[in-house]
C-alpha positions, 0 to 999 in steps of 0.5 A: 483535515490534514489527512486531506493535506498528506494526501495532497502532498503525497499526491504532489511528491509522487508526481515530481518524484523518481518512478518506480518499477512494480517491485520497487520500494516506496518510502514516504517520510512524515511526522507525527501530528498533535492530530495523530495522537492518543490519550497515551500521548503516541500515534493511535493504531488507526492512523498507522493504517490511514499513514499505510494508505498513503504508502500505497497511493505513492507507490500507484502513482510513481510506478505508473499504475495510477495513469493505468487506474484512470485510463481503465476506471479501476479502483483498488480495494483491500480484502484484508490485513493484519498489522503488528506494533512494535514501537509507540511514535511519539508527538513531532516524531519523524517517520517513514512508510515503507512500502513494497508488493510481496507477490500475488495470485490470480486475484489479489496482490500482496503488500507489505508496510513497515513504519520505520523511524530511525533504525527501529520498526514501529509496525508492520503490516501484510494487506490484500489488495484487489483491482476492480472494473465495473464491480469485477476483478482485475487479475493481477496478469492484466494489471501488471500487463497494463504496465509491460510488467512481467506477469510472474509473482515471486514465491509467496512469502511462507508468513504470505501463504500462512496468513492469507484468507481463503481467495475465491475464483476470478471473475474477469471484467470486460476489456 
């Protein structure tokens, strides 16, 4: 349930809060529940991921992608990620998600996550992530299109190029 209430209030901030260009850096502060908790007493691996999610809901909403995202019906779906712990997050600990897209390819987008508390990097994480109409692919040309947002990606980061699974070919969904 008060993954229910993050989302909510996530939603809200994002909202009420500065908008954000497609390259921009989103940072979502929260804390570290009772019901975030292992039997090590610290974050469990999964929330970390359900915490990274919240991370990109606010970089959708704040950079105008979630009005884009209604407006068209599409959905978002990740292909894959990969994450490295670094840190524990202890109970009550204060924490921030730092999110920001790294590039992309015909297909997919590339986003980054760091949970960052204080000066040290708990984790960080690389995901596919994939815009979908009717079951078929948005490429990321027309998405970013969506928002008058230039359609070129920066270079593909050589850890990007490295770990990125094998994309298939496009298929375009109907306008």
């Amino acid at each position: 349930m008060n993954l229910l209430f993050r989302v909510l209030w996530v939603m809200l901030a994002a909202l009420l809060g500065r908008r954000l260009g497609v390259m921009d850096e989103s940072r979502v502060p929260l804390r570290v529940l009772p019901t975030d908790l292992d039997l090590n007493i610290h974050m469990t691996n999964a929330r970390y991921l359900s915490m990274m999610d919240l991370g990109r809901l606010d970089m959708l909403i704040r950079s105008g992608l979630g009005r884009a995202m209604l407006r068209n019906r599409w959905q978002t779906v990740l292909g894959a990620s990969t994450i490295r712990f670094r840190r524990p997050l202890r109970p009550f600990q204060r924490f921030d998600v730092v999110s920001r897209v790294l590039c992309w390819d015909e297909r997919w987008f590339y986003i980054e996550h760091r949970i960052e508390s204080g000066a040290e990097t708990a984790a960080v994480a690389v995901m596919q992530g994939v815009f979908l109409a009717r079951g078929k692919v948005i490429p990321p040309a027309d998405v970013l299109g969506a928002l008058g947002a230039p359609a070129t990606s920066p270079p593909v980061p050589d850890h990007v190029a490295a770990w990125r699974p094998q994309t298939l070919p496009v298929e375009r969904a109907a306008a």
